[in-house]
C-alpha positions in Angstrom: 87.4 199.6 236.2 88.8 202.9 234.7 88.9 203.9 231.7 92.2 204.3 231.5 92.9 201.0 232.6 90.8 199.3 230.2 92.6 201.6 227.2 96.2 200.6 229.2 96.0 197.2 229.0 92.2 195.5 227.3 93.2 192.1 227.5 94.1 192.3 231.2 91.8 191.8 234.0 92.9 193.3 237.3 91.5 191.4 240.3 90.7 194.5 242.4 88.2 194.9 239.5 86.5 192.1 239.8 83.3 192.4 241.9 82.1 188.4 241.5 83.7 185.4 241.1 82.1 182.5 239.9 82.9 178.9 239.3 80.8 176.3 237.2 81.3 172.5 239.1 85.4 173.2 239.9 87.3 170.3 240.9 86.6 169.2 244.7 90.4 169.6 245.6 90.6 172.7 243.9 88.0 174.9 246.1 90.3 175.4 249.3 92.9 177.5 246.7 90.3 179.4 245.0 89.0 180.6 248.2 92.3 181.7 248.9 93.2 183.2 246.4 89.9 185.1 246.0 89.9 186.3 249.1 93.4 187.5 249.3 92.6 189.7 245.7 90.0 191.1 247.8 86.9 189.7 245.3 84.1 190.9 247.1 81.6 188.1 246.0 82.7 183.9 244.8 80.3 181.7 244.0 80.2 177.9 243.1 77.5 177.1 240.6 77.5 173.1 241.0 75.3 172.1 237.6 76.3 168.1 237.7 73.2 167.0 239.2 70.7 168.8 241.0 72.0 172.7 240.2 73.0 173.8 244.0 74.4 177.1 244.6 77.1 178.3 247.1 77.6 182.1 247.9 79.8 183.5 249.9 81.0 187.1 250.7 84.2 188.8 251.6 84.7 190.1 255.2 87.1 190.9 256.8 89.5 189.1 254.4 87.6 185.8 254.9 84.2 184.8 252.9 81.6 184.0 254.7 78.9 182.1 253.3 75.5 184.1 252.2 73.8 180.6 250.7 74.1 177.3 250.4 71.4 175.6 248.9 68.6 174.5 245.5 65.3 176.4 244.7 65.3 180.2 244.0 68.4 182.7 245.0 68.1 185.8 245.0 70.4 189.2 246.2 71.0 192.5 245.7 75.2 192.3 246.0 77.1 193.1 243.7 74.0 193.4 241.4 70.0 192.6 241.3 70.0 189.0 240.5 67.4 186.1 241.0 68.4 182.1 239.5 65.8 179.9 239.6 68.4 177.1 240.1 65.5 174.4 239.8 64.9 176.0 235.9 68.8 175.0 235.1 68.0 171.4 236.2 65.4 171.3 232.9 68.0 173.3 230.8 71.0 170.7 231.9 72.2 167.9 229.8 73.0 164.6 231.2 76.3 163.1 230.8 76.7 160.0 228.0 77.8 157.0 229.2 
């Protein structure tokens, strides 16, 4: 993001600036819009961070106007796009709490 932009308007977040995407446990029937939408902002990078049992990651990557998926999956992911990252996804497991009944 420029500068300018940022001094233009602070509050506003302008989708061609967003390099990731990421959702925490979104609604089943809301994933087919999301991709959708994502994709058609041109957000390099959407990932779905499910945390409501076993922590299970889901990353996928923009080509050619469609995301393809990068992983799908539990244990350790790690990438270098957008940025150096590794999550130990079986770490969040220990940091989650369970839901009351």
């Amino acid at each position: 993001m420029s500068l300018e932009r940022i001094l233009a308007a602070p509050a506003h977040i302008y989708a061609d600036d967003v390099l990731l995407a990421v959702e925490v446990v979104p609604p089943v029937d809301d994933l087919g819009a999301k991709h959708a939408e994502y994709a058609e902002a041109g957000i390099p990078h959407y990932w779905i961070l499910d945390i409501a049992a076993q922590p299970k990651l889901t990353a996928y990557r923009l080509v050619d106007g469609v995301y393809e998926q990068d992983f799908n999956g539990t244990g350790v992911f790690m990438t270098d796009q957008p940025f150096d990252l590794r999550i130990d996804l079986d770490a969040l497991r220990a940091r989650v709490v369970p839901k009351r009944e």
